[in-house]
C-alpha positions, 0 to 999 in steps of 0.5 A: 424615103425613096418611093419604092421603100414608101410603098413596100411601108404602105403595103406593109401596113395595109397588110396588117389593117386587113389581117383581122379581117383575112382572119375573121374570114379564115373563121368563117369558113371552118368547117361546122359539126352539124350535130343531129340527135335522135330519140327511136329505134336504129332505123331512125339513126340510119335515116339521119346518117345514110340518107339525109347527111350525105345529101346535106353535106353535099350541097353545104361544103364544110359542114359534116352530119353528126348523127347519134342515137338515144334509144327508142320508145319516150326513153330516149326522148327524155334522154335528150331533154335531161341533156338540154336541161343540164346544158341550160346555164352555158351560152350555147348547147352542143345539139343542133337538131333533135328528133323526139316524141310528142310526149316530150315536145310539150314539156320541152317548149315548156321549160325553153328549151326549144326555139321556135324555129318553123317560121324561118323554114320555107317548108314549115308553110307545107306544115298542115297536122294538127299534130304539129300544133297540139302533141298530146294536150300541149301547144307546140305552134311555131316549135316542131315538124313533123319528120313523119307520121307512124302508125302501129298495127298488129303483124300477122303470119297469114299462112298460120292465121287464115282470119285474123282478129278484127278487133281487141275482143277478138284477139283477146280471145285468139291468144287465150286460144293459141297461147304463147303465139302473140307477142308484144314489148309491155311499155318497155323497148319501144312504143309498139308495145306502148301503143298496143297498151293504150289501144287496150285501154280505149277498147276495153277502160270504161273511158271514151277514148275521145276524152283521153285523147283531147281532155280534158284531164280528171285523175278520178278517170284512172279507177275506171281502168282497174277491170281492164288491167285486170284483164291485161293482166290475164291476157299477158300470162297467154302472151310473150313478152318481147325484147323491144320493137325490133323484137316482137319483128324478130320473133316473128321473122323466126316463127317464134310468135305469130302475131304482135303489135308492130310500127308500119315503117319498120314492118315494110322496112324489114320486108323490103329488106328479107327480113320478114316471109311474105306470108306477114301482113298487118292489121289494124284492129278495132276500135282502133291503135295509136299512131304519132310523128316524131319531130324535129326541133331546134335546141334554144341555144343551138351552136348552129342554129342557122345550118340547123333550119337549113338541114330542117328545111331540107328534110322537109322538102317535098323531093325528101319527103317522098324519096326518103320518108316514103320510099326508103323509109316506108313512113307516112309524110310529115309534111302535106301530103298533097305536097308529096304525092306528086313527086311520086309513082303511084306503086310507091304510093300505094306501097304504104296502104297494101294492108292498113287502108286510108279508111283504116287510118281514117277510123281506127288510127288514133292519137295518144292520150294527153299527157297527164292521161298518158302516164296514168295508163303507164304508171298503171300498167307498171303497178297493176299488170307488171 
Protein backbone atom coordinates (compact mmCIF):
# COMPACT_ATOMS: atom_id res chain seq x y z
CA UNK A 1 0.00 0.00 0.00
CA UNK A 2 1.52 3.38 -1.12
CA UNK A 3 1.92 5.72 1.92
CA UNK A 4 -0.71 8.30 1.01
CA UNK A 5 -3.65 5.37 0.81
CA UNK A 6 -1.69 3.91 4.34
CA UNK A 7 -2.71 7.13 5.96
CA UNK A 8 -6.20 7.73 4.57
CA UNK A 9 -6.50 3.61 6.03
CA UNK A 10 -5.16 4.90 9.45
CA UNK A 11 -7.07 7.95 9.48
CA UNK A 12 -10.09 6.01 8.71
CA UNK A 13 -9.79 3.63 11.52
CA UNK A 14 -8.84 6.46 14.26
CA UNK A 15 -12.20 7.84 13.02
CA UNK A 16 -14.03 5.08 13.82
CA UNK A 17 -12.01 4.27 17.51
CA UNK A 18 -13.06 7.90 18.36
CA UNK A 19 -17.02 7.85 17.31
CA UNK A 20 -17.98 6.43 20.43
CA UNK A 21 -16.62 9.00 22.25
CA UNK A 22 -17.54 11.94 19.44
CA UNK A 23 -21.12 10.36 20.38
CA UNK A 24 -20.69 10.09 23.98
CA UNK A 25 -19.78 13.86 24.10
CA UNK A 26 -22.84 14.77 21.36
CA UNK A 27 -24.86 13.05 24.55
CA UNK A 28 -23.47 15.19 27.05
CA UNK A 29 -24.34 18.07 25.59
CA UNK A 30 -28.32 17.47 24.88
CA UNK A 31 -30.15 19.82 26.27
CA UNK A 32 -31.63 18.71 30.18
CA UNK A 33 -35.39 19.40 30.94
CA UNK A 34 -34.99 21.09 34.51
CA UNK A 35 -38.32 19.80 35.80
CA UNK A 36 -39.42 22.03 38.79
CA UNK A 37 -42.92 21.21 40.81
CA UNK A 38 -44.50 23.16 43.35
CA UNK A 39 -47.12 22.86 45.95
CA UNK A 40 -49.07 26.81 46.84
CA UNK A 41 -50.97 29.44 45.21
CA UNK A 42 -50.02 30.70 41.49
CA UNK A 43 -47.56 33.25 42.77
CA UNK A 44 -45.45 30.38 43.74
CA UNK A 45 -45.38 28.97 39.94
CA UNK A 46 -44.64 32.36 38.93
CA UNK A 47 -41.87 32.66 41.13
CA UNK A 48 -40.06 29.44 39.58
CA UNK A 49 -41.14 30.53 36.05
CA UNK A 50 -40.76 34.50 35.57
CA UNK A 51 -38.04 34.94 37.97
CA UNK A 52 -35.73 32.08 38.97
CA UNK A 53 -35.92 30.01 35.37
CA UNK A 54 -34.64 32.67 33.53
CA UNK A 55 -31.54 33.56 35.59
CA UNK A 56 -30.88 29.60 35.71
CA UNK A 57 -30.84 29.13 32.18
CA UNK A 58 -29.01 31.91 31.53
CA UNK A 59 -26.25 31.11 33.18
CA UNK A 60 -26.49 27.11 32.62
CA UNK A 61 -26.90 26.69 28.27
CA UNK A 62 -28.82 23.76 27.66
CA UNK A 63 -30.99 23.53 30.38
CA UNK A 64 -34.81 24.82 30.26
CA UNK A 65 -37.03 25.44 33.70
CA UNK A 66 -40.03 23.48 33.50
CA UNK A 67 -42.06 24.95 36.06
CA UNK A 68 -45.61 23.16 36.96
CA UNK A 69 -47.87 23.91 39.71
CA UNK A 70 -49.88 21.45 42.19
CA UNK A 71 -52.46 23.63 43.72
CA UNK A 72 -52.27 25.30 47.19
CA UNK A 73 -52.71 24.58 50.83
CA UNK A 74 -50.95 20.45 51.87
CA UNK A 75 -53.62 19.60 48.84
CA UNK A 76 -50.78 19.95 46.59
CA UNK A 77 -48.13 18.66 48.59
CA UNK A 78 -49.85 15.48 48.79
CA UNK A 79 -50.18 15.49 45.08
CA UNK A 80 -46.60 15.42 44.46
CA UNK A 81 -45.64 12.97 47.34
CA UNK A 82 -48.56 10.33 45.66
CA UNK A 83 -46.57 11.12 42.20
CA UNK A 84 -43.05 10.11 43.87
CA UNK A 85 -44.77 7.11 45.73
CA UNK A 86 -46.29 5.84 42.07
CA UNK A 87 -42.87 6.43 40.29
CA UNK A 88 -40.80 4.57 43.48
CA UNK A 89 -39.96 0.99 41.21
CA UNK A 90 -38.62 3.13 38.07
CA UNK A 91 -34.82 3.86 37.87
CA UNK A 92 -35.28 7.52 37.97
CA UNK A 93 -38.15 9.93 38.57
CA UNK A 94 -39.26 12.87 36.16
CA UNK A 95 -39.24 15.68 39.05
CA UNK A 96 -36.06 17.00 39.68
CA UNK A 97 -36.93 19.83 42.32
CA UNK A 98 -40.12 20.11 44.64
CA UNK A 99 -41.13 22.81 46.62
CA UNK A 100 -43.74 21.43 49.31
CA UNK A 101 -45.26 21.94 52.81
CA UNK A 102 -43.98 20.84 56.15
CA UNK A 103 -46.37 18.62 56.73
CA UNK A 104 -45.53 16.51 53.82
CA UNK A 105 -41.39 16.76 54.55
CA UNK A 106 -41.61 14.77 57.34
CA UNK A 107 -43.49 11.53 55.99
CA UNK A 108 -41.44 12.15 52.50
CA UNK A 109 -38.13 11.53 54.21
CA UNK A 110 -39.96 8.86 55.80
CA UNK A 111 -40.90 6.76 53.12
CA UNK A 112 -37.46 7.95 50.80
CA UNK A 113 -38.52 9.69 48.93
CA UNK A 114 -36.05 12.61 49.02
CA UNK A 115 -32.18 12.84 49.03
CA UNK A 116 -30.33 14.36 51.41
CA UNK A 117 -29.20 16.86 49.15
CA UNK A 118 -28.48 20.25 51.76
CA UNK A 119 -24.44 19.13 52.23
CA UNK A 120 -23.63 19.09 48.57
CA UNK A 121 -25.04 23.00 48.32
CA UNK A 122 -22.80 25.65 49.31
CA UNK A 123 -25.97 27.68 50.67
CA UNK A 124 -27.18 24.97 52.84
CA UNK A 125 -24.37 26.24 55.58
CA UNK A 126 -26.45 29.76 55.48
CA UNK A 127 -29.15 27.51 56.60
CA UNK A 128 -29.84 28.27 60.46
CA UNK A 129 -34.12 27.77 60.95
CA UNK A 130 -34.99 25.38 63.12
CA UNK A 131 -37.45 24.58 60.74
CA UNK A 132 -35.34 23.16 58.43
CA UNK A 133 -34.19 20.74 60.75
CA UNK A 134 -37.79 19.71 62.67
CA UNK A 135 -41.24 20.32 60.36
CA UNK A 136 -43.73 19.95 62.46
CA UNK A 137 -42.24 16.84 65.07
CA UNK A 138 -40.20 15.24 61.97
CA UNK A 139 -36.40 15.04 61.70
CA UNK A 140 -35.76 16.81 58.21
CA UNK A 141 -31.75 17.54 58.91
CA UNK A 142 -29.75 17.25 55.73
CA UNK A 143 -33.29 16.98 53.37
CA UNK A 144 -34.66 20.60 52.97
CA UNK A 145 -34.19 24.57 52.59
CA UNK A 146 -36.14 26.65 53.22
CA UNK A 147 -37.53 28.77 49.92
CA UNK A 148 -38.93 31.42 52.75
CA UNK A 149 -40.57 31.60 55.66
CA UNK A 150 -44.46 32.95 55.76
CA UNK A 151 -46.35 34.23 58.22
CA UNK A 152 -50.46 34.65 58.12
CA UNK A 153 -52.21 37.97 59.81
CA UNK A 154 -55.51 39.28 59.70
CA UNK A 155 -56.16 42.01 56.48
CA UNK A 156 -58.23 44.79 57.44
CA UNK A 157 -59.82 47.99 55.74
CA UNK A 158 -58.37 50.65 57.99
CA UNK A 159 -60.83 53.21 56.61
CA UNK A 160 -64.16 51.01 57.62
CA UNK A 161 -62.40 49.28 60.85
CA UNK A 162 -60.72 52.30 62.84
CA UNK A 163 -59.46 49.93 65.88
CA UNK A 164 -59.04 46.46 65.17
CA UNK A 165 -59.13 43.35 66.98
CA UNK A 166 -56.04 42.48 68.93
CA UNK A 167 -56.61 39.57 69.85
CA UNK A 168 -58.97 35.93 68.86
CA UNK A 169 -61.48 37.19 71.80
CA UNK A 170 -61.79 40.48 70.46
CA UNK A 171 -62.53 39.71 66.70
CA UNK A 172 -64.79 36.81 68.06
CA UNK A 173 -66.73 39.62 69.28
CA UNK A 174 -66.43 42.29 66.26
CA UNK A 175 -68.07 39.73 63.67
CA UNK A 176 -70.67 38.64 65.88
CA UNK A 177 -70.94 42.59 65.78
CA UNK A 178 -70.62 43.10 61.97
CA UNK A 179 -71.92 39.89 60.48
CA UNK A 180 -71.04 39.01 57.03
CA UNK A 181 -67.90 41.54 57.26
CA UNK A 182 -65.20 38.79 57.86
CA UNK A 183 -64.06 36.28 55.73
CA UNK A 184 -62.02 33.51 55.82
CA UNK A 185 -61.42 29.80 53.38
CA UNK A 186 -62.05 26.97 56.32
CA UNK A 187 -59.20 24.46 55.92
CA UNK A 188 -59.87 24.38 52.09
CA UNK A 189 -58.18 26.58 49.30
CA UNK A 190 -55.17 27.36 50.94
CA UNK A 191 -53.69 27.57 54.44
CA UNK A 192 -54.51 31.07 55.26
CA UNK A 193 -58.01 29.66 56.32
CA UNK A 194 -55.81 26.47 57.83
CA UNK A 195 -53.84 29.03 59.69
CA UNK A 196 -56.69 31.28 61.14
CA UNK A 197 -57.87 27.60 62.53
CA UNK A 198 -55.45 26.51 64.36
CA UNK A 199 -54.77 30.04 65.96
CA UNK A 200 -58.43 29.65 67.22
CA UNK A 201 -57.48 26.58 68.63
CA UNK A 202 -54.42 27.89 70.64
CA UNK A 203 -56.48 30.60 71.77
CA UNK A 204 -59.34 29.19 72.87
CA UNK A 205 -58.51 24.53 73.19
CA UNK A 206 -58.07 24.54 76.58
CA UNK A 207 -54.67 23.00 75.38
CA UNK A 208 -51.08 24.91 75.56
CA UNK A 209 -50.19 25.62 72.35
CA UNK A 210 -46.58 25.22 73.31
CA UNK A 211 -47.45 21.09 73.72
CA UNK A 212 -49.12 20.93 70.30
CA UNK A 213 -46.29 22.79 68.74
CA UNK A 214 -43.58 20.59 70.13
CA UNK A 215 -45.61 17.18 71.52
CA UNK A 216 -45.47 15.58 72.57
CA UNK A 217 -48.76 13.73 71.06
CA UNK A 218 -51.83 12.17 73.35
CA UNK A 219 -54.96 11.65 71.18
CA UNK A 220 -56.77 12.25 74.55
CA UNK A 221 -55.94 16.02 73.79
CA UNK A 222 -58.46 16.17 71.08
CA UNK A 223 -61.68 16.04 73.63
CA UNK A 224 -60.27 19.06 75.27
CA UNK A 225 -61.12 20.97 72.04
CA UNK A 226 -64.83 20.28 71.75
CA UNK A 227 -65.84 23.83 73.46
CA UNK A 228 -63.89 25.63 71.07
CA UNK A 229 -65.25 24.25 67.93
CA UNK A 230 -68.35 24.98 69.50
CA UNK A 231 -67.72 28.05 69.23
CA UNK A 232 -66.11 27.74 65.77
CA UNK A 233 -69.09 26.70 64.76
CA UNK A 234 -71.12 29.69 66.04
CA UNK A 235 -68.62 32.15 64.95
CA UNK A 236 -68.87 30.73 61.15
CA UNK A 237 -72.72 31.16 60.85
CA UNK A 238 -71.65 35.45 61.29
CA UNK A 239 -68.89 34.76 58.77
CA UNK A 240 -68.19 34.31 54.74
CA UNK A 241 -66.68 31.41 53.63
CA UNK A 242 -64.12 32.35 50.89
CA UNK A 243 -62.93 30.64 47.84
CA UNK A 244 -59.53 30.15 48.79
CA UNK A 245 -56.64 32.44 49.59
CA UNK A 246 -56.47 34.49 46.77
CA UNK A 247 -60.29 34.72 47.66
CA UNK A 248 -60.47 36.06 51.11
CA UNK A 249 -57.60 38.87 49.07
CA UNK A 250 -60.17 39.24 46.29
CA UNK A 251 -63.35 39.68 48.55
CA UNK A 252 -61.68 42.32 50.31
CA UNK A 253 -60.13 44.34 47.06
CA UNK A 254 -63.71 44.45 46.09
CA UNK A 255 -65.37 45.50 49.53
CA UNK A 256 -67.19 42.41 49.75
CA UNK A 257 -65.80 41.38 53.63
CA UNK A 258 -63.50 43.53 55.39
CA UNK A 259 -61.43 41.68 57.25
CA UNK A 260 -59.85 37.85 56.72
CA UNK A 261 -56.90 35.73 57.73
CA UNK A 262 -54.36 36.24 54.76
CA UNK A 263 -50.67 35.23 54.11
CA UNK A 264 -48.08 38.39 54.46
CA UNK A 265 -46.39 37.74 50.75
CA UNK A 266 -49.48 37.65 49.00
CA UNK A 267 -50.88 40.61 50.81
CA UNK A 268 -47.82 42.93 49.82
CA UNK A 269 -47.82 41.36 46.37
CA UNK A 270 -51.41 42.16 45.80
CA UNK A 271 -50.55 45.82 47.11
CA UNK A 272 -47.79 46.20 44.95
CA UNK A 273 -49.55 45.38 42.17
CA UNK A 274 -52.99 47.58 42.77
CA UNK A 275 -54.82 44.99 43.50
CA UNK A 276 -55.85 45.90 47.19
CA UNK A 277 -56.76 50.00 48.27
CA UNK A 278 -54.04 51.34 50.56
CA UNK A 279 -56.67 51.68 53.02
CA UNK A 280 -55.88 47.47 53.72
CA UNK A 281 -53.43 46.74 56.29
CA UNK A 282 -52.38 43.68 58.59
CA UNK A 283 -52.70 42.69 62.04
CA UNK A 284 -51.52 39.95 63.57
CA UNK A 285 -53.47 39.21 66.39
CA UNK A 286 -53.08 37.38 69.99
CA UNK A 287 -52.13 35.17 71.25
CA UNK A 288 -50.74 34.47 68.17
CA UNK A 289 -51.12 33.00 63.85
CA UNK A 290 -48.97 30.31 62.59
CA UNK A 291 -46.64 30.83 59.96
CA UNK A 292 -44.04 28.17 58.00
CA UNK A 293 -41.60 27.73 54.93
CA UNK A 294 -41.83 25.92 52.12
CA UNK A 295 -39.12 23.84 51.13
CA UNK A 296 -37.27 22.81 48.58
CA UNK A 297 -36.20 19.41 48.20
CA UNK A 298 -34.72 17.00 45.89
CA UNK A 299 -36.69 13.49 44.73
CA UNK A 300 -34.34 10.53 45.64
CA UNK A 301 -34.34 9.28 42.11
CA UNK A 302 -34.07 12.88 40.35
CA UNK A 303 -33.13 12.38 36.53
CA UNK A 304 -31.04 15.30 37.09
CA UNK A 305 -30.13 15.72 40.23
CA UNK A 306 -26.91 17.44 39.63
CA UNK A 307 -28.71 20.77 37.92
CA UNK A 308 -31.24 20.17 40.45
CA UNK A 309 -28.74 21.28 43.56
CA UNK A 310 -27.34 23.81 41.20
CA UNK A 311 -30.76 25.33 40.74
CA UNK A 312 -31.04 25.08 44.89
CA UNK A 313 -27.82 26.49 45.32
CA UNK A 314 -28.94 29.38 43.17
CA UNK A 315 -32.27 29.93 44.69
CA UNK A 316 -30.59 30.04 47.88
CA UNK A 317 -28.21 32.61 47.27
CA UNK A 318 -27.81 35.42 49.44
CA UNK A 319 -28.20 38.08 45.94
CA UNK A 320 -31.82 35.87 45.14
CA UNK A 321 -32.70 35.72 48.25
CA UNK A 322 -32.84 39.39 48.58
CA UNK A 323 -33.94 40.47 44.91
CA UNK A 324 -36.36 37.49 44.46
CA UNK A 325 -37.84 36.59 48.06
CA UNK A 326 -37.62 39.95 49.57
CA UNK A 327 -38.13 42.29 47.03
CA UNK A 328 -40.33 40.84 44.18
CA UNK A 329 -41.89 38.39 46.17
CA UNK A 330 -42.53 40.06 49.76
CA UNK A 331 -41.53 36.84 51.71
CA UNK A 332 -39.23 36.64 54.60
CA UNK A 333 -35.77 34.94 53.60
CA UNK A 334 -35.13 31.24 53.72
CA UNK A 335 -32.01 31.36 54.53
CA UNK A 336 -30.00 33.48 57.52
CA UNK A 337 -31.24 36.52 57.44
CA UNK A 338 -27.80 38.27 58.38
CA UNK A 339 -26.91 36.64 54.99
CA UNK A 340 -29.43 38.54 53.17
CA UNK A 341 -29.75 41.89 54.65
CA UNK A 342 -26.76 43.27 53.27
CA UNK A 343 -27.63 42.77 49.89
CA UNK A 344 -30.44 45.05 50.48
CA UNK A 345 -31.76 48.72 51.11
CA UNK A 346 -33.14 49.58 54.09
CA UNK A 347 -36.82 50.57 52.71
CA UNK A 348 -36.63 47.15 50.95
CA UNK A 349 -36.10 45.77 54.52
CA UNK A 350 -38.21 47.52 56.32
CA UNK A 351 -41.11 46.91 53.56
CA UNK A 352 -41.62 43.57 55.13
CA UNK A 353 -42.51 45.01 58.71
CA UNK A 354 -44.76 48.19 57.75
CA UNK A 355 -47.65 46.35 59.66
CA UNK A 356 -46.33 42.93 61.71
CA UNK A 357 -43.28 44.11 63.55
CA UNK A 358 -40.20 41.70 64.32
CA UNK A 359 -41.69 42.00 67.90
CA UNK A 360 -44.88 40.76 66.61
CA UNK A 361 -43.22 37.91 64.82
CA UNK A 362 -41.17 37.47 67.98
CA UNK A 363 -44.34 36.86 70.29
CA UNK A 364 -47.10 35.95 68.52
CA UNK A 365 -45.79 34.37 65.19
CA UNK A 366 -46.14 30.41 65.86
CA UNK A 367 -45.48 27.13 64.20
CA UNK A 368 -48.00 24.63 63.16
CA UNK A 369 -48.69 21.85 65.24
CA UNK A 370 -46.99 18.48 65.18
CA UNK A 371 -48.18 16.45 62.70
CA UNK A 372 -50.46 14.02 64.50
CA UNK A 373 -51.73 17.21 66.30
CA UNK A 374 -52.30 18.92 62.89
CA UNK A 375 -54.80 16.29 61.79
CA UNK A 376 -56.66 15.95 64.78
CA UNK A 377 -57.52 19.86 64.47
CA UNK A 378 -58.46 19.36 60.62
CA UNK A 379 -60.08 16.10 61.06
CA UNK A 380 -61.95 17.87 63.68
CA UNK A 381 -62.86 20.77 62.08
CA UNK A 382 -64.38 18.64 59.23
CA UNK A 383 -66.73 16.43 61.71
CA UNK A 384 -67.47 19.26 64.33
CA UNK A 385 -67.68 23.04 62.70
CA UNK A 386 -68.42 21.73 58.67
Amino acid sequence: MKPFNRLIAASAALSLTMLPVIVQDAAAQQKVTLTVITAGDQNMVDYVKDYLAPIFEKSNPGVTVKSVGTGPGDAGSQKIMEKLVAEKDQASWDIDVAVIHQKAAGEMVKDGLLAPYVKDVATGKLVTSAAAKNALGADVTGYVIPMFASQTAIAYNSELVKTPPATYGELETWAQANPKKFGYNGIKGGMSGVSFVVGWIYANGGTDAERLMKGPYDKAIEASWDPALAKLKEFNKSVVITPGNAGTLDMLNRGEIVMGPVWVDMFYTWKADGKLPPSVKLKLIGPGMPGQPMYYVVPAKAANSDAAKKFIELATSPAVQAEGIVKKFNWYPGIDANAVKPQLDEASWNKLFVDVTPEDLATKGKSFPIKPYFDDIQEAYEKKVN
